[in-house]
Backbone as CSV, one residue per row, in Angstrom:
resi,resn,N_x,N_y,N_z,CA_x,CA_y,CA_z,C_x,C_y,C_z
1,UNK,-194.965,31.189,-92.150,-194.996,31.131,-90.688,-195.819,32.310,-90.168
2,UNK,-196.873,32.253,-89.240,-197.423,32.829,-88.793,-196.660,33.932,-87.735
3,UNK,-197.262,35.051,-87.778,-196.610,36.083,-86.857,-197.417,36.470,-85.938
4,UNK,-197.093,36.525,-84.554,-197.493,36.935,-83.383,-196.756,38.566,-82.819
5,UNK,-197.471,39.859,-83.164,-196.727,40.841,-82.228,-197.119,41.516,-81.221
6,UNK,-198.282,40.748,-80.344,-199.014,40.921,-79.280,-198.849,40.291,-77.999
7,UNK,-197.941,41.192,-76.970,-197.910,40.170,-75.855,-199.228,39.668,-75.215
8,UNK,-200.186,40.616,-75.563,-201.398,40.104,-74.862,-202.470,38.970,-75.726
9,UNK,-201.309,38.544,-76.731,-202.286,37.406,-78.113,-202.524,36.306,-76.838
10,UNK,-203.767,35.381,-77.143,-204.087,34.358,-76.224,-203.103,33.431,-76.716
11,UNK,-202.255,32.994,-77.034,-201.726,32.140,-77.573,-200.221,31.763,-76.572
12,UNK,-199.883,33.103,-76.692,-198.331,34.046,-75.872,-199.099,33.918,-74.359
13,UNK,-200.374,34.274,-73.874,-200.773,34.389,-72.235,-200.568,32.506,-72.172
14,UNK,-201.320,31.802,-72.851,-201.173,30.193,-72.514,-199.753,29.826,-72.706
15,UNK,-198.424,30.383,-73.498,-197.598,29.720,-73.286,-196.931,30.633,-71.921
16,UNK,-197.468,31.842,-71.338,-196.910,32.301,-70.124,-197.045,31.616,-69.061
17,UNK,-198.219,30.489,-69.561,-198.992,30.752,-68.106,-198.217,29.078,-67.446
18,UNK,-197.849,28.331,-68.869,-197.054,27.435,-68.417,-196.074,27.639,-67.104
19,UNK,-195.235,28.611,-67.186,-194.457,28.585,-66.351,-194.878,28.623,-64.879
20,UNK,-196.078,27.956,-64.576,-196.685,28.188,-63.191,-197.075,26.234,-63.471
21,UNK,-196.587,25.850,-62.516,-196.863,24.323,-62.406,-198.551,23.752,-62.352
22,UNK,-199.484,24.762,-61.237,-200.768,24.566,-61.577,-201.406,24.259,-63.435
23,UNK,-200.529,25.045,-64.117,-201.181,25.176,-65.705,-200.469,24.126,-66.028
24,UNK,-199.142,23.767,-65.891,-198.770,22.543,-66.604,-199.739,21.480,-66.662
25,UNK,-199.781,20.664,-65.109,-201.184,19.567,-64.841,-201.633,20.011,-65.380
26,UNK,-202.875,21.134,-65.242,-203.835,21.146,-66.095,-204.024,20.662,-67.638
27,UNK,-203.037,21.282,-67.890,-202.469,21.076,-69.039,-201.953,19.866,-70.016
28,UNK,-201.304,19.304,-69.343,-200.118,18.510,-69.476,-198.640,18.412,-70.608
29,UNK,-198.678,20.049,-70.399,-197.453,20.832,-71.120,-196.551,21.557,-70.329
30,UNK,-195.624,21.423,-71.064,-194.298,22.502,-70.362,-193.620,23.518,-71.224
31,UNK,-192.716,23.746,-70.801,-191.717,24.763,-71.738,-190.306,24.791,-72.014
32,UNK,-190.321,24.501,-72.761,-188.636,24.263,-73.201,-187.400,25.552,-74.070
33,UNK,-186.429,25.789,-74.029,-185.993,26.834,-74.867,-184.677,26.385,-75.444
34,UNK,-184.363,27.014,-76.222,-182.985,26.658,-77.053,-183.242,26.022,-78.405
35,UNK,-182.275,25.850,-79.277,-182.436,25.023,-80.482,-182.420,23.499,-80.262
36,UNK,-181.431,23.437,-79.103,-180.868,21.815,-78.969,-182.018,21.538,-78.005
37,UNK,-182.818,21.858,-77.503,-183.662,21.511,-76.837,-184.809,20.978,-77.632
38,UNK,-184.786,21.837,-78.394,-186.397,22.249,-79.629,-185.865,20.664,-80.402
39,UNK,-184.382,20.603,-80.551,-184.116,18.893,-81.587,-184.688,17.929,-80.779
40,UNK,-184.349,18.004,-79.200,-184.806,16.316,-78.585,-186.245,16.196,-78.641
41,UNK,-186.520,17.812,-78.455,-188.626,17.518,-78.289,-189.005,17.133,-79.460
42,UNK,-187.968,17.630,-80.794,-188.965,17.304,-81.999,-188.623,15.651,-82.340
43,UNK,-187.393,15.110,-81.862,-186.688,13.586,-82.260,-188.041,13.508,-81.261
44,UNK,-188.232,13.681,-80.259,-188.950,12.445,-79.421,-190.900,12.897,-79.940
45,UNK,-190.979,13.660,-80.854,-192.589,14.242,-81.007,-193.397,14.110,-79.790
46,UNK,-192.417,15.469,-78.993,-193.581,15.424,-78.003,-194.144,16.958,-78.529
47,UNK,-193.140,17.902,-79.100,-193.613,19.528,-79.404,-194.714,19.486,-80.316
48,UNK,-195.626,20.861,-79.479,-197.027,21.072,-79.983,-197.127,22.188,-80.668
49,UNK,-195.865,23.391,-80.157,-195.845,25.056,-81.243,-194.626,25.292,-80.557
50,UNK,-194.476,26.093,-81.454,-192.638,26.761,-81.696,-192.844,28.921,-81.585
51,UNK,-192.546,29.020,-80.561,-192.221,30.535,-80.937,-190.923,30.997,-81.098
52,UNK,-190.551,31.082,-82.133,-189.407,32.161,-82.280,-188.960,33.336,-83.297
53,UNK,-187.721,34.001,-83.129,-187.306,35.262,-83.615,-186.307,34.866,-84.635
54,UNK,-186.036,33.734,-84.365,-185.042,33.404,-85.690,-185.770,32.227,-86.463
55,UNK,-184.859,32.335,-88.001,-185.390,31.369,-88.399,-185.125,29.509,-88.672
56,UNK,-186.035,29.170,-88.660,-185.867,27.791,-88.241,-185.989,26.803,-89.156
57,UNK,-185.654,25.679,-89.506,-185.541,24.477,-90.604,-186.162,23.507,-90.635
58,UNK,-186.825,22.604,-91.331,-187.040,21.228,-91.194,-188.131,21.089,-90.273
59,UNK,-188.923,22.013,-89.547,-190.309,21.586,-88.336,-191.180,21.054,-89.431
60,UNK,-191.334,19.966,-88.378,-192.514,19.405,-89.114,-193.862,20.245,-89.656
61,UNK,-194.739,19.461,-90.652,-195.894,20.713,-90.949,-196.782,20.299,-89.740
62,UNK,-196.832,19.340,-89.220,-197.468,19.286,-87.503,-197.734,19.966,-86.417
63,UNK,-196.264,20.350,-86.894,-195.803,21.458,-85.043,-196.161,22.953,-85.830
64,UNK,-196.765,23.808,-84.447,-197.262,25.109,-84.949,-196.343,25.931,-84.809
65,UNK,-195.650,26.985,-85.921,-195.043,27.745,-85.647,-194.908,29.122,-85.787
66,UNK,-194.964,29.916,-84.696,-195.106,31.564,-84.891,-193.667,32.364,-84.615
67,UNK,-193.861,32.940,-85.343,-192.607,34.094,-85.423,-193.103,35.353,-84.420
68,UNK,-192.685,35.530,-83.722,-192.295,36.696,-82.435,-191.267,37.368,-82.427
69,UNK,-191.764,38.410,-81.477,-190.962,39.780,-81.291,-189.803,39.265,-80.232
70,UNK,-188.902,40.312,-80.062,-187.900,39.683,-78.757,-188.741,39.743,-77.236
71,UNK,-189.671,40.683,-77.415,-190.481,41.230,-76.068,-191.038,40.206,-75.457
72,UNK,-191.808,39.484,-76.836,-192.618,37.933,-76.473,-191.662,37.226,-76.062
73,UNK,-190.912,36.747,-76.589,-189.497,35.491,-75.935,-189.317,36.241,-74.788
74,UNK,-189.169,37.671,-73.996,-188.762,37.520,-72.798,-190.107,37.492,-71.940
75,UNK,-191.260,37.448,-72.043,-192.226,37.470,-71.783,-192.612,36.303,-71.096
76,UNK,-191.794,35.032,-72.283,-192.214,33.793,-71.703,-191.397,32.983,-71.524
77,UNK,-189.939,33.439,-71.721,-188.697,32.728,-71.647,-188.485,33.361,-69.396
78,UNK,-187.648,31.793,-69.507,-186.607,31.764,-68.088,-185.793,32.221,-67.916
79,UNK,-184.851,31.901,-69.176,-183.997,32.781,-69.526,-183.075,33.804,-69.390
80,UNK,-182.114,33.874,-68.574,-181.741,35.783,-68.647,-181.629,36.239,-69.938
81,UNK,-180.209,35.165,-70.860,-180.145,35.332,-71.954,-180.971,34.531,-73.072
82,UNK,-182.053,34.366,-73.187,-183.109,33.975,-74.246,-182.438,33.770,-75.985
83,UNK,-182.452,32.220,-76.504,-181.798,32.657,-77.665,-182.658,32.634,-78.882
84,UNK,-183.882,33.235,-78.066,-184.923,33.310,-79.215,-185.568,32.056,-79.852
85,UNK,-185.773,31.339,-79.097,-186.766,29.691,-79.100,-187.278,29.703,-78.042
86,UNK,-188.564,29.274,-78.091,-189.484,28.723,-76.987,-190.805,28.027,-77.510
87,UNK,-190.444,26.959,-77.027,-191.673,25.869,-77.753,-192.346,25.049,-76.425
88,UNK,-193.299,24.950,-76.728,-194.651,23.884,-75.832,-194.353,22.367,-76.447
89,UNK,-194.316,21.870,-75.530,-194.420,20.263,-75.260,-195.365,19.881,-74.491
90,UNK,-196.084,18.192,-74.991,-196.356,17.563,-74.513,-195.668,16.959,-73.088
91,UNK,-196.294,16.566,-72.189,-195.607,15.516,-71.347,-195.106,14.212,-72.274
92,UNK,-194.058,13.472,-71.590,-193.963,12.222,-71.956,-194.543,11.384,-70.902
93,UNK,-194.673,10.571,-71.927,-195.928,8.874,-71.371,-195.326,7.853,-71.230
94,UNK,-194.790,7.455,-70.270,-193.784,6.191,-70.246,-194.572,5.084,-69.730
95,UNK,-193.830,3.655,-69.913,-195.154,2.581,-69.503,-194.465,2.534,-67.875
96,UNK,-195.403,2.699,-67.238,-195.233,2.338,-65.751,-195.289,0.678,-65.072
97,UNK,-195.186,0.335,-66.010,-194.866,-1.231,-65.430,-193.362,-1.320,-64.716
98,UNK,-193.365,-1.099,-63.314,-192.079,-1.178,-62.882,-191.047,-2.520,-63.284
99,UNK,-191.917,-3.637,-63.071,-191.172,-4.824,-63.506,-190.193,-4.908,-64.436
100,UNK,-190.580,-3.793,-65.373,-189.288,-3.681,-66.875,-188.232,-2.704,-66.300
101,UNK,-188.347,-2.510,-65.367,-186.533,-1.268,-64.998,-186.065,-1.938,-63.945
102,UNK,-185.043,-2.583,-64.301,-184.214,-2.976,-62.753,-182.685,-2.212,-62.303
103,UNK,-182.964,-1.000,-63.018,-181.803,-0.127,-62.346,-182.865,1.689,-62.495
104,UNK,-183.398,1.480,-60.887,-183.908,2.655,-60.492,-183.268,3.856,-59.371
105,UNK,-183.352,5.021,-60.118,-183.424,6.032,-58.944,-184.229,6.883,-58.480
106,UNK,-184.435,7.218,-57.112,-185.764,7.440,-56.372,-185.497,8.360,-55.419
107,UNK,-185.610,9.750,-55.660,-185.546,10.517,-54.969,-186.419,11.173,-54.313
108,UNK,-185.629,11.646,-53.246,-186.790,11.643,-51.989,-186.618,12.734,-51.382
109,UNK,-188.182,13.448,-51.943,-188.313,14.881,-51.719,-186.907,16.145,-51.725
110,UNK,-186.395,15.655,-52.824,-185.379,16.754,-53.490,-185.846,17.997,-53.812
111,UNK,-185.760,19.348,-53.180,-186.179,20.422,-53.283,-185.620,21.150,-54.443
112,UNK,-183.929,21.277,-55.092,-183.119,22.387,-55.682,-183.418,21.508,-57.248
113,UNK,-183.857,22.494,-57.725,-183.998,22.308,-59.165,-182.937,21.632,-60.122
114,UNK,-181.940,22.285,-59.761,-180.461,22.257,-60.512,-180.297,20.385,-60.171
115,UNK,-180.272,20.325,-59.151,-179.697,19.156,-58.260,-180.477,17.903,-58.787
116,UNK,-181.966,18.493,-59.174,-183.014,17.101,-60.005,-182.246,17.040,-61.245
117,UNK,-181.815,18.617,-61.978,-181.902,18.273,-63.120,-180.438,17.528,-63.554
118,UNK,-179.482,17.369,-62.783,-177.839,16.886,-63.329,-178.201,15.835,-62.509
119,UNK,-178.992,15.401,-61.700,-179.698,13.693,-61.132,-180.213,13.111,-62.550
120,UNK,-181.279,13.940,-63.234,-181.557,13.004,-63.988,-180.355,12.968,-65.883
121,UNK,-179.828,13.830,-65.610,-179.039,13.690,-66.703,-178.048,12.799,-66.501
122,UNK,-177.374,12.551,-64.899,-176.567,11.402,-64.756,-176.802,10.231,-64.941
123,UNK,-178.409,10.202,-64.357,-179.021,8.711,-64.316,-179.422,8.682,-65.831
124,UNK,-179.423,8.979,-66.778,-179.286,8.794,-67.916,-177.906,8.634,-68.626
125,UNK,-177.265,8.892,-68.025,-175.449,8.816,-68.617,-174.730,7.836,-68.264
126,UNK,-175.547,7.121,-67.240,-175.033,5.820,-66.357,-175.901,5.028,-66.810
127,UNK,-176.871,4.773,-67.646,-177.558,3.438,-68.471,-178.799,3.336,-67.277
128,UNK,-179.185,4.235,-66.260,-180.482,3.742,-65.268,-181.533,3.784,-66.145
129,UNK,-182.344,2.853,-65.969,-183.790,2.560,-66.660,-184.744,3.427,-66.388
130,UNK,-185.062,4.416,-65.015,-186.034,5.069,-64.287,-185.787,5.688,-63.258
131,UNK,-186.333,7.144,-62.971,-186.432,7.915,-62.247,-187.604,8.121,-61.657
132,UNK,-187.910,7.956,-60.291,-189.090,7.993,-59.443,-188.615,9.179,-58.606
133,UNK,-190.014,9.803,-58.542,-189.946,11.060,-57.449,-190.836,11.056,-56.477
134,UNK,-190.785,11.360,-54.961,-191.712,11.133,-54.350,-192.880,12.686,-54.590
135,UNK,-193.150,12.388,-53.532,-194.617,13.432,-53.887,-194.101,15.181,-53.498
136,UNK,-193.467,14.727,-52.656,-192.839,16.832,-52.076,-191.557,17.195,-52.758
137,UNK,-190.884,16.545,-54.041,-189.947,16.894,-54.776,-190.326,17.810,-55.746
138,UNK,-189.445,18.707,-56.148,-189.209,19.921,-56.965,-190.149,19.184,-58.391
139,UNK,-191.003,19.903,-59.076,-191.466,19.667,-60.148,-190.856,19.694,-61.463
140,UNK,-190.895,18.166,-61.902,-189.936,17.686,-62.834,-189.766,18.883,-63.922
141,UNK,-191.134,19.278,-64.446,-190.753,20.098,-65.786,-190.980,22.114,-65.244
142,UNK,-189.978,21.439,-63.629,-189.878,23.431,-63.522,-188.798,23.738,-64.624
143,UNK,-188.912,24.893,-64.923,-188.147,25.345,-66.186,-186.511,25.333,-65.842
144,UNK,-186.279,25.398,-64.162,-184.636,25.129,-63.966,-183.906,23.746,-63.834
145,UNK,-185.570,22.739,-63.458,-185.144,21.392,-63.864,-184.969,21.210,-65.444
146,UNK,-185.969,21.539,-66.031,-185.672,21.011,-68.031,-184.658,21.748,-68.396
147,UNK,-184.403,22.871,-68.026,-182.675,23.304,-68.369,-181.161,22.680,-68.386
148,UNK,-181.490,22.080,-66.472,-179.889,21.696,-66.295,-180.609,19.797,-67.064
149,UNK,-181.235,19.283,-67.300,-181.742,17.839,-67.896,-180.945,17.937,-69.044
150,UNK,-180.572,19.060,-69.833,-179.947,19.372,-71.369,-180.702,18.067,-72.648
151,UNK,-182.191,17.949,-71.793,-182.948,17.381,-72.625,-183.442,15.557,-72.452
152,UNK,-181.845,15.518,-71.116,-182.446,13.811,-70.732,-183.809,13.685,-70.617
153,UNK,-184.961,14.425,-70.126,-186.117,14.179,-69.264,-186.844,13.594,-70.949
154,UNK,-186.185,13.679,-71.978,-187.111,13.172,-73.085,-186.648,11.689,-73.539
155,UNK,-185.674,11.182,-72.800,-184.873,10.146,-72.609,-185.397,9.123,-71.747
156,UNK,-185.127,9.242,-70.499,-185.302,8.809,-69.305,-187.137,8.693,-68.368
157,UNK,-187.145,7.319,-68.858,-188.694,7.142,-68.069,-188.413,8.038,-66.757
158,UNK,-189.108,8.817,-66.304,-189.923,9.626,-65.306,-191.219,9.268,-64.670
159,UNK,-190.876,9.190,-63.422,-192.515,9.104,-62.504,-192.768,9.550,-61.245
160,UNK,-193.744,9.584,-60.721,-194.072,10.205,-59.526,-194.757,9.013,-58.425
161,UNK,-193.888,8.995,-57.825,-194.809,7.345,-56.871,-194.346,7.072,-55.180
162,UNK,-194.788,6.080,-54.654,-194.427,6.041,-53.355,-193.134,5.019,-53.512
163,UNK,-192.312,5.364,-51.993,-191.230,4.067,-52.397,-191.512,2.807,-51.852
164,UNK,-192.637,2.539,-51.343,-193.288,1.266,-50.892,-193.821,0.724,-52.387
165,UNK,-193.543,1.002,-53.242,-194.329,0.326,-54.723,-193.223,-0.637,-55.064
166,UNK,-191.833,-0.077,-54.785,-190.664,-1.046,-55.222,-190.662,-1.899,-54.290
167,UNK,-190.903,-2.702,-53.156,-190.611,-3.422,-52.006,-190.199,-4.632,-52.772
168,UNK,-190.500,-4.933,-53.786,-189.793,-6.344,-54.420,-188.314,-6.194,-54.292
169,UNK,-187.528,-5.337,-54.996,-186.637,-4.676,-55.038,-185.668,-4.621,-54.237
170,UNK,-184.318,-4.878,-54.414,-183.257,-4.706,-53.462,-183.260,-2.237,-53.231
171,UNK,-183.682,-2.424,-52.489,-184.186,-0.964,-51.697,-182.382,-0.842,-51.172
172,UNK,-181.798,0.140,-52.012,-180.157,1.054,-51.657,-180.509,2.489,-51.289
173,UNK,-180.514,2.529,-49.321,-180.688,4.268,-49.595,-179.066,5.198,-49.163
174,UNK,-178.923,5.899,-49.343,-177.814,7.135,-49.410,-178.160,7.548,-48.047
175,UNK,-177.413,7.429,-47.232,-177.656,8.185,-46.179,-177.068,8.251,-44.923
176,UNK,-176.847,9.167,-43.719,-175.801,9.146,-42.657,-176.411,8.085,-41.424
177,UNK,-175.725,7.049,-41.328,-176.656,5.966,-39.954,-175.911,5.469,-39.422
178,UNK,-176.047,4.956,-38.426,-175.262,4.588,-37.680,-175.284,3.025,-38.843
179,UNK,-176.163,2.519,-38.975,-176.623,1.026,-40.206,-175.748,1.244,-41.547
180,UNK,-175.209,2.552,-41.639,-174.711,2.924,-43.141,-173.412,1.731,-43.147
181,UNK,-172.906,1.494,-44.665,-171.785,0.439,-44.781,-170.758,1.451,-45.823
182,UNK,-170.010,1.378,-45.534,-169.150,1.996,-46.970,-169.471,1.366,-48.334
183,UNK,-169.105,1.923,-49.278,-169.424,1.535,-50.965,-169.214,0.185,-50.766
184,UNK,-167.988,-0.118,-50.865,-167.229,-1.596,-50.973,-167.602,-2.527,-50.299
185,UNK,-168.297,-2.568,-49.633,-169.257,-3.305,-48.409,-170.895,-3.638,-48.867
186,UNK,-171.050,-2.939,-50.039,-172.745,-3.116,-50.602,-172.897,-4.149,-51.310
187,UNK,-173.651,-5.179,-51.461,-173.718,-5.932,-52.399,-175.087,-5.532,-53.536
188,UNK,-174.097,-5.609,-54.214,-174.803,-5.271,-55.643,-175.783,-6.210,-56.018
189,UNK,-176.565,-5.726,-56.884,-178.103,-6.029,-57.313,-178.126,-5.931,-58.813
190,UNK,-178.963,-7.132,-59.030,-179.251,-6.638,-60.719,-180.718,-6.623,-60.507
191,UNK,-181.626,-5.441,-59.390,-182.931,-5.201,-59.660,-182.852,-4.437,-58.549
192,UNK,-182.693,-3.007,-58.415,-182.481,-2.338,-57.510,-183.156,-0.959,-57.446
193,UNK,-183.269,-0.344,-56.327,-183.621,1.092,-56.204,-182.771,1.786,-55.660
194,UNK,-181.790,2.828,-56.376,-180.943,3.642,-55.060,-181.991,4.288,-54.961
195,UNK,-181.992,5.504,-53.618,-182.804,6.615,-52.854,-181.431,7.589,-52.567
196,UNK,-181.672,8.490,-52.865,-180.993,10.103,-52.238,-181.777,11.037,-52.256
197,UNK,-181.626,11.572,-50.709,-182.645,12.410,-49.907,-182.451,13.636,-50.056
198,UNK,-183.207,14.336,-49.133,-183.495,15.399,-49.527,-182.177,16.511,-48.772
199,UNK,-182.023,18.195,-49.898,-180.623,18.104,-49.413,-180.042,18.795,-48.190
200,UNK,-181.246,18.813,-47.164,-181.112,19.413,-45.818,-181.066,18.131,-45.095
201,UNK,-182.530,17.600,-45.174,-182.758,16.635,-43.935,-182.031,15.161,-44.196
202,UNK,-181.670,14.527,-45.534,-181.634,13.491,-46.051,-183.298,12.924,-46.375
203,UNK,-182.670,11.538,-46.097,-184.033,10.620,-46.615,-184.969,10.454,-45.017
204,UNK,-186.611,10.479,-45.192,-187.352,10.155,-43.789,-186.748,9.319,-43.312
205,UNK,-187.462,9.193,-41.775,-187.636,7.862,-41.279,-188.333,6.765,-41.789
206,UNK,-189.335,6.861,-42.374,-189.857,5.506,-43.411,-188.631,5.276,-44.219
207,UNK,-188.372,5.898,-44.777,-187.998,5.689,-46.142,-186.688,4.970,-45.392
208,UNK,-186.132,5.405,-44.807,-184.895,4.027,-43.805,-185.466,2.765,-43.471
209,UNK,-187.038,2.729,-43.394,-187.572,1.360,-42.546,-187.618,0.603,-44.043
210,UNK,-187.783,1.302,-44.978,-188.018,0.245,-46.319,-186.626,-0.210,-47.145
211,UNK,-185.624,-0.180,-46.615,-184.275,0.218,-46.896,-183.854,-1.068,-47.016
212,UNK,-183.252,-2.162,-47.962,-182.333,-3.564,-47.506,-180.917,-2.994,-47.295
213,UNK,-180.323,-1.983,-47.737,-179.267,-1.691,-47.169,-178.853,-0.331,-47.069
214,UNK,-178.539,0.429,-46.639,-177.712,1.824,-46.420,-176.580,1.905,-46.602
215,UNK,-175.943,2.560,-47.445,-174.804,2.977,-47.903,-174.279,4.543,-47.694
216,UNK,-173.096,4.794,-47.288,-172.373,5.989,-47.181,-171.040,6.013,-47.756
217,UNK,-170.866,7.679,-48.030,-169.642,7.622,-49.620,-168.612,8.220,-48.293
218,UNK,-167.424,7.508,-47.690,-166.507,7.847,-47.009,-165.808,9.168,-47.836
219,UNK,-165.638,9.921,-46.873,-165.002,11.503,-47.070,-163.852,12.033,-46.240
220,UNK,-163.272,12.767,-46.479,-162.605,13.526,-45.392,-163.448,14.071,-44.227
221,UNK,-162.695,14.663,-43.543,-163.292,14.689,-41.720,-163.047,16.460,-41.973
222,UNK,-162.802,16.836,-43.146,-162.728,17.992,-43.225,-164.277,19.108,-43.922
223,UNK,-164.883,17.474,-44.388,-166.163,17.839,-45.213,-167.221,16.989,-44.518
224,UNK,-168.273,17.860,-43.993,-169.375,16.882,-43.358,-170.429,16.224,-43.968
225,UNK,-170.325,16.573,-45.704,-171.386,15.868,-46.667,-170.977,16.419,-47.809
226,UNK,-171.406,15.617,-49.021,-171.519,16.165,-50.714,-172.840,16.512,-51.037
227,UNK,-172.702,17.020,-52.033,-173.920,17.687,-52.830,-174.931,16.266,-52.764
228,UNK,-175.775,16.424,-53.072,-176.723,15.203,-53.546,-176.182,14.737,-54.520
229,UNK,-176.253,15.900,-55.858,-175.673,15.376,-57.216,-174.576,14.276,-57.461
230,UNK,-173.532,15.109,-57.120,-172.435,14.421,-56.642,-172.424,13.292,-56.138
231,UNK,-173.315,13.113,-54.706,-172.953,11.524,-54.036,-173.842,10.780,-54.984
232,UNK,-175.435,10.892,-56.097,-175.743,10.255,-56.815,-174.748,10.251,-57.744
233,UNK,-173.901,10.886,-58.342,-173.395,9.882,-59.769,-172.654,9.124,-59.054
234,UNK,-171.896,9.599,-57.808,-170.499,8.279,-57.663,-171.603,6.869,-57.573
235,UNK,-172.307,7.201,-56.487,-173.203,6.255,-56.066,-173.812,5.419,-57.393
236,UNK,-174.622,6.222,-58.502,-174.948,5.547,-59.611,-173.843,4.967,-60.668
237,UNK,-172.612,5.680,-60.465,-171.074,5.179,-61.349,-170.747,3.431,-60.463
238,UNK,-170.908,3.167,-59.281,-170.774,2.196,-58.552,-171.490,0.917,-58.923
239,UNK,-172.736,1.551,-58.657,-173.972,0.411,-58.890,-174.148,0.024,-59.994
240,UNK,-173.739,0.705,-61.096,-174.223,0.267,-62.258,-174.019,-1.475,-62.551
């Protein structure tokens, strides 16, 4: 295994530089950390090099791997506590033929990292086929989204699109309206899109005009809303 003890090696600046979303696109890499992380990238062969301080088993002779200092792992780790892994991935390539997912979720312009990333680990824990993001949502592979994902995002088709692409689609959005129906009042779909908005404003005004129905999760009068997270799994535990 090759050894790296230069924070300034070009190798260590390109996997720094990941952590800035401009270099990802460019790119079309991210950054991942942990061991159990480093297993789903290598089950799914999307990993391209491996830096770490400990030693490691079974990498393919494919994937590149350098041995580093702790300085480098905090250099390029998120991390507070770093457990000494950090590897480059590929993006994943999913087929975008919407026609093959008829249980979608589509979030709409979700800002909090955390909140994408236990969205898409639910919608993977609940059997959903696809995750659509609109265009002003938190960037899928920010390093606090691929954290709280605990690796779904190598699971779960991912995309970036408008929600006028689904209009075939029984269109379910999450949201406070006077039009909203309680759960038990929705009729279910076997080809659907839920939507949960964004976690200040909710979902636009378009995004209500493309809507076949609106749904709201009845609460106490003591709480004026749930997390996003939250109202997506009940919401995705429902629909399924």
């Amino acid at each position: 295994m090759e050894k790296i003890l230069s924070k300034t090696n070009s190798k260590i600046k390109f996997a720094a530089s990941l952590n800035e979303k401009k270099y990802r696109l460019e790119n079309g890499m991210f950054l991942i950390e942990g061991k159990k992380m480093l297993e789903m990238g290598l089950k799914a062969n999307l990993v391209d090099s491996i830096f770490t301080t400990v030693e490691l088993k079974n990498i393919p002779s494919s994937v590149k791997t350098y041995y580093v200092t702790d300085e480098i792992i905090e250099k390029i780790s998120n991390e507070k506590n770093p457990e000494g892994i950090v590897a480059i991935c590929k993006f994943p390539k999913w087929d975008n033929d919407y026609s093959k997912y008829h249980k979608i979720v589509y979030l709409d312009d979700i800002n909090d990292p955390g909140n994408m990333g236990t969205i898409i680990r639910t919608a993977l824990a609940f059997n959903y086929d696809a995750l659509v993001l609109s265009k002003n949502c938190v960037d899928v592979f920010n390093s606090k989204v691929v954290s709280a994902t605990r690796g779904a995002l190598f699971l779960l088709p991912i995309f970036n699109d408008d929600l006028g692409r689904f209009s075939s689609k029984d269109i379910i959005v999450s949201a406070l309206s006077d039009k909203a129906v309680s759960l038990e009042n929705v009729k279910k779909s076997n080809d659907f899109v839920l939507v949960l908005g964004n976690e200040a404003h909710g979902v636009s005004e378009n995004t209500l005009k493309l809507a076949n129905q609106i749904v709201k999760i009845d609460i106490s009068e003591s709480i004026d809303s749930l997390n996003v997270a939250v109202a997506g799994g009940i919401l995705m535990q429902f629909l399924q």
